[in-house]
C-alpha positions in Angstrom: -7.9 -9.5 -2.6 -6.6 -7.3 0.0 -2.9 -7.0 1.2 -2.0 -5.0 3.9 1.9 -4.1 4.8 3.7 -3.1 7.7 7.5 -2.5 6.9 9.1 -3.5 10.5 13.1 -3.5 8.9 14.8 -3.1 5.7 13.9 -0.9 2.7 10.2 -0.7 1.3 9.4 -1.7 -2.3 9.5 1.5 -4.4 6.1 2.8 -5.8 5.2 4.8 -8.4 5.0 7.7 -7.0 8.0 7.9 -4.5 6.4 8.9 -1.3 7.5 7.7 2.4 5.0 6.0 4.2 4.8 3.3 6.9 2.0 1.3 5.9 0.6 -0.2 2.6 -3.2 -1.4 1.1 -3.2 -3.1 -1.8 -7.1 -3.8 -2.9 -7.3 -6.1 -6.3 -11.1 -6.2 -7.2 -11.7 -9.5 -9.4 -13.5 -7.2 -12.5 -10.4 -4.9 -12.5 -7.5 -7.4 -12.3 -5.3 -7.7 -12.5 -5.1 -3.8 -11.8 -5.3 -2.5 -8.3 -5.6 0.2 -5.9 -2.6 1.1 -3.6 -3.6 3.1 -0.4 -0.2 4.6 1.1 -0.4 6.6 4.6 1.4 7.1 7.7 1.5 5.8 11.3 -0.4 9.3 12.7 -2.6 9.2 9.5 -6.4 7.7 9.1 -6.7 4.2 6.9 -8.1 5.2 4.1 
């Protein structure tokens, strides 16, 4: 599963880790669930 975010308005969710960022990738891998991988970056920033 992959979930990809764009805040447009309003407050983000908080992560773990605190930092500010514009968009979101959430990847789930089926053998790793129901664990994932977050992938946080910035407008001017590469997608990971």
């Amino acid at each position: 599963m992959v979930e990809i975010d764009l805040l447009r308005a309003g407050e983000p969710m908080p992560i773990y880790n605190g930092i500010e960022n514009h968009y979101r990738i959430l990847v789930a891998r089926g053998e790793s669930r129901p664990y994932a991988d977050l992938y946080a970056f910035n407008l001017r920033d590469t997608i990971p």
